[in-house]
N, C-alpha and C positions, 0 to 999 in steps of 0.2 A: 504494500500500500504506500502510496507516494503521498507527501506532506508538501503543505504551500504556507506555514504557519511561519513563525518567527520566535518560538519557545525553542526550551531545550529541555531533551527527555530523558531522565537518567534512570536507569532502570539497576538494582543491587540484586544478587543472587548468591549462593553458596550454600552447603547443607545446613543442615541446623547446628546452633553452638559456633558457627562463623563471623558472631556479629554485628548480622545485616542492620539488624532495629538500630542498635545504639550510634551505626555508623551513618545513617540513615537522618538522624535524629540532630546530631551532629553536624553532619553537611545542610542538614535544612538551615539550623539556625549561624554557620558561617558562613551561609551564603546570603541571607537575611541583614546580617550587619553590615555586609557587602553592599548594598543597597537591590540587591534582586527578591521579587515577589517569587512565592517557593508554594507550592503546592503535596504535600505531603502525604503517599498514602498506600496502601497494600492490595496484594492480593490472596485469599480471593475477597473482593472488596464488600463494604458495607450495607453494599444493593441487596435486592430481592432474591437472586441465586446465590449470590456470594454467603448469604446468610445460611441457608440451605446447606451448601457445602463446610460454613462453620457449624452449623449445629451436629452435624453429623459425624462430629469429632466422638460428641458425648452420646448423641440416640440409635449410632450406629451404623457404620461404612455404607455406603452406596453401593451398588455392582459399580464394573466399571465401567461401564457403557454410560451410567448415568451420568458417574462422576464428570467422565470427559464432557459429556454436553452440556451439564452444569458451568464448569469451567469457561468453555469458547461462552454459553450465553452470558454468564458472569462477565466475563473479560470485551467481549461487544458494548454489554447494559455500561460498561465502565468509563469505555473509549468515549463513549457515546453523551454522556452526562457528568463525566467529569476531566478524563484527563485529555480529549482532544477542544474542548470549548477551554480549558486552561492555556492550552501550549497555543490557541489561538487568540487569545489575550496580549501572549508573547511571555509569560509565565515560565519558570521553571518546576520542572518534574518528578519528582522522586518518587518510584514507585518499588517497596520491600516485594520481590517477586513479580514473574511476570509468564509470556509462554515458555520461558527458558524451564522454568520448575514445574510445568505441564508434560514438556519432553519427558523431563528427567523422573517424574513422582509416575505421571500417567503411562511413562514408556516401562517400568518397573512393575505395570501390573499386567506388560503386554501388549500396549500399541505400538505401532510402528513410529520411530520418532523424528523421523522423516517425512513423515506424512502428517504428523503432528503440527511439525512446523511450517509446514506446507498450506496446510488449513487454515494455520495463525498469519499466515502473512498476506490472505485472500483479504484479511479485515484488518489485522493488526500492525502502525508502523515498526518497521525496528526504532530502537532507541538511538539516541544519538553518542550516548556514553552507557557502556556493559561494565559494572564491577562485580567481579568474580572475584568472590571473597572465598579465598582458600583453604583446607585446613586438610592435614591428616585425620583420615578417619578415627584414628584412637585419641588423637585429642581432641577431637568434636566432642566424641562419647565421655570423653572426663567433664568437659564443661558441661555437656546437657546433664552430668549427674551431680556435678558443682551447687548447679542452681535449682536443684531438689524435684527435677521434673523426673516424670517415669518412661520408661524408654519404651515408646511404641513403636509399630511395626516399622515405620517408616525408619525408626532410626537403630535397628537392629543392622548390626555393622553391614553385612552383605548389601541390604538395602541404600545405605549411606553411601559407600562404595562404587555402586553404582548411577547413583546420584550424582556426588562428584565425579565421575570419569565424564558425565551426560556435560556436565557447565564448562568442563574444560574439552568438552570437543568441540566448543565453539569461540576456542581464545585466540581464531588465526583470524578471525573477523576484524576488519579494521574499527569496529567501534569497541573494541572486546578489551579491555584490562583487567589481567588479574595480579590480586593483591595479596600477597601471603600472609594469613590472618594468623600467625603464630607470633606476629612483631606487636608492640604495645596500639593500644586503643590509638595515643597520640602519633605514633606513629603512622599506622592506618588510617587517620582521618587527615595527616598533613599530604601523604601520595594521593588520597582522592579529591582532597581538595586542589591541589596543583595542577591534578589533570583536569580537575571541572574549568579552574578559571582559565585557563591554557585553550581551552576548548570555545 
């Protein structure tokens, strides 16, 4: 999908325990004092599917079929009402996940993630800056046990693994930086803020 806006979209991704949040959070508000309007926000998003696909955390997994269409209609309702009427403001973009953790979550339960991305790009721009926040699988699994959460399916090592192999097959992308998330917070938020303003 081709863009004719005058925003900048920055899209953050990597497994869980990479993070994406705080660096997310971070870059909004240095980019804020910077004097840029920032737009901050997730997927899957706060809409009408997106919701669906959050509650399903706690009432119980979707088949996969659903999930997936959940997603693309989540990720459209999204485009649609929030993050392409922003970046046509001329707005900057942060969005915690995007179709990149579609490949990689929905390609883990068996879709082609090729075809995936293939489907994503009939509607969805690419972004204009990818950080691929990095981590060894075993120290993802220490911080997600760090911060007291219980380790579901997704983040069962094999599943993670494959996760990350998915966000790092698309680092030869010219809008693709990845960031070795084993370096301090300060650290990681000074590399992605230099490339944002550079950009």
């Amino acid at each position: 999908m081709e863009r004719t806006d005058t925003g900048l979209f920055i899209v953050i991704e990597g497994i869980d325990g990479t993070g994406k949040s705080t660096q997310a959070k971070m870059l909004k508000q240095a980019l804020e004092e910077a004097g840029q309007t920032v737009t901050l926000d997730r997927e899957p998003s706060d809409g009408p599917y997106g919701k669906i696909l959050r509650d399903s955390a706690t009432t119980g997994r979707l088949s996969a079929q659903e999930e997936l269409d959940l997603f693309h209609k989540d990720r459209k309702h999204h485009l649609d009402k929030v993050i392409l009427p922003a970046l046509s403001r001329g707005e900057t973009v942060i969005l915690d996940r995007y179709y990149f953790s579609t490949m990689a979550y929905q390609g883990q339960r068996g879709f082609d993630q090729q075809e995936i991305r293939k489907t994503n790009l009939s509607f969805a721009p690419n972004p204009d800056i990818l950080f691929i926040l990095d981590l060894c699988v075993d120290q993802a699994r220490e911080r997600i046990g760090v911060r007291g959460d219980t380790t579901n399916e997704f983040e069962k090592r094999d599943a993670l693994q494959y996760c990350r192999d998915t966000f790092l097959s698309v680092r030869d992308e010219e809008f693709a930086h990845v960031i070795d998330s084993s370096k301090s917070i300060a650290n990681i938020h000074a590399q992605m803020l230099r490339i944002t303003l550079d950009r």
